[in-house]
DRENKOL-235898 format. One line per 2 residues: number of its first residue (from 1); for each residue x, y, z of C-alpha. Coordinates in steps of 0.001 Angstrom, whole numbers. Layout:
BEGIN
NUM) X:Y:Z | ...
***
This chain:
BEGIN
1) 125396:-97116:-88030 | 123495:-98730:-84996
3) 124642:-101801:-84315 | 122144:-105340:-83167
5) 121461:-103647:-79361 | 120217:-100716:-81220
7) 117252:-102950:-83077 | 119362:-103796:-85975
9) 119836:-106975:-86256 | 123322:-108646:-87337
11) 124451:-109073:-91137 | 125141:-112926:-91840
13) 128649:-112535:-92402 | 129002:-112243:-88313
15) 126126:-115101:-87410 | 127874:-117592:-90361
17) 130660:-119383:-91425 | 131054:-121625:-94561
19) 133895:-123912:-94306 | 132565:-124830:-98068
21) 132350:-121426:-99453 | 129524:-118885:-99739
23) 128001:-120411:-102551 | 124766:-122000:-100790
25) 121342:-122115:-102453 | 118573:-119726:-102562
27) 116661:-121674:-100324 | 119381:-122009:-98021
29) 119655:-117878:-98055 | 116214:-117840:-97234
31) 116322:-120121:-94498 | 119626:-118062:-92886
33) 117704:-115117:-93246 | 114747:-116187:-91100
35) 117647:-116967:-88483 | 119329:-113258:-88257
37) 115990:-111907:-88128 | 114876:-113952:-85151
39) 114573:-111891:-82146 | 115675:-112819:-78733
41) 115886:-111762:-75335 | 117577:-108110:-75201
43) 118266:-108220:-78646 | 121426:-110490:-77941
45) 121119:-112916:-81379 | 123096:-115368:-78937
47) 123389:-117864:-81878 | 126122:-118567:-84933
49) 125934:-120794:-87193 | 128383:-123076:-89504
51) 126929:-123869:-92569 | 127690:-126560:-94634
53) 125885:-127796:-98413 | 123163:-129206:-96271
55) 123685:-128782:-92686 | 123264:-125545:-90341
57) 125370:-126138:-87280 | 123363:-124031:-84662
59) 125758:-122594:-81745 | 124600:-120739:-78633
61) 127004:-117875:-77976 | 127657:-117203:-74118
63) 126245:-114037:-72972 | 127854:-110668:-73527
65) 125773:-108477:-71814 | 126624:-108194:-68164
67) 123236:-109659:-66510 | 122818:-112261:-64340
69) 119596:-114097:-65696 | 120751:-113890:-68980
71) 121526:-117872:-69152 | 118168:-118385:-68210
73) 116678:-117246:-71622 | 119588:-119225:-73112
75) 116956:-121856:-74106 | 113794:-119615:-74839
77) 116642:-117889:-77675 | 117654:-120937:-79178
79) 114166:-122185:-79433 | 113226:-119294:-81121
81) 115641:-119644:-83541 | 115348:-122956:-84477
83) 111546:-122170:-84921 | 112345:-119262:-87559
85) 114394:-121920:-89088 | 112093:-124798:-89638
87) 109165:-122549:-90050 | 111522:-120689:-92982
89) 112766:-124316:-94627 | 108700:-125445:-94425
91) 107867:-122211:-96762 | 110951:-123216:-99571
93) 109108:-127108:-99478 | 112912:-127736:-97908
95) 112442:-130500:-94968 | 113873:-129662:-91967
97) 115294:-132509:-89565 | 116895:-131363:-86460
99) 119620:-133994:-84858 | 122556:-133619:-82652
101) 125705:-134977:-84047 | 127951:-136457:-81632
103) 131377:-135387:-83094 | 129986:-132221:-82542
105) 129039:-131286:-78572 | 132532:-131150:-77614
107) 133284:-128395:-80583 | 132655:-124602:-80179
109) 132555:-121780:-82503 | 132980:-117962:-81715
111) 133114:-119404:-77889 | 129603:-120237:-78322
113) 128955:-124308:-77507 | 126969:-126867:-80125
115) 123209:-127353:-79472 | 122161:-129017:-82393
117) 122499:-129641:-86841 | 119431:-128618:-88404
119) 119504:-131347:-92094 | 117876:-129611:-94627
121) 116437:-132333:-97642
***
């Protein structure tokens, strides 16, 4: 089965984690959905996420492919993502706030580094 560099793009089960349990809402699903399919540059999905009842905790990955500019799309990715996201929570009427939560940017996930919690009300 081609994997994500082949134009697949990842399952959620390796962009997620839910310390609460994977029993979020359909909305929620949705708005996850919108994430993996987000593209980005060389088909890298540098992005996990740790989902909580209400939260997305959005982390950028560092680069696995061996190419020096790489970091340099770093925040084109992320932007993309979080634009899937918030355009994705807009079509469930779910209100998307993005913040960055202090306790946070010193935490990584996956050896990826915390860029931001997306609130969904």
């Amino acid at each position: 089965m081609p994997g994500p560099g082949a134009g697949q793009a990842p399952a959620l089960k390796e962009l997620c984690v839910y310390p609460e349990g994977t029993a979020i809402s359909p909305d929620i699903a949705a708005i996850l959905q919108a994430a993996r399919l987000a593209p980005s540059s060389f088909n890298s999905q540098p992005w996990r996420f740790v989902v909580r009842h209400d939260k997305i905790h959005v982390f950028a990955c560092h680069n696995k492919i061996a190419f020096s500019d790489l970091g340099r799309f770093q925040e084109f990715n992320i932007g993309i993502v979080l634009s899937h996201i918030v355009l994705a929570a807009e079509e469930q009427w779910v209100t998307a706030e993005t913040v960055r939560e202090e306790g946070l940017s010193e935490k990584e996930y996956k050896n990826g580094k915390y860029i931001c919690t997306v609130r969904l009300h």
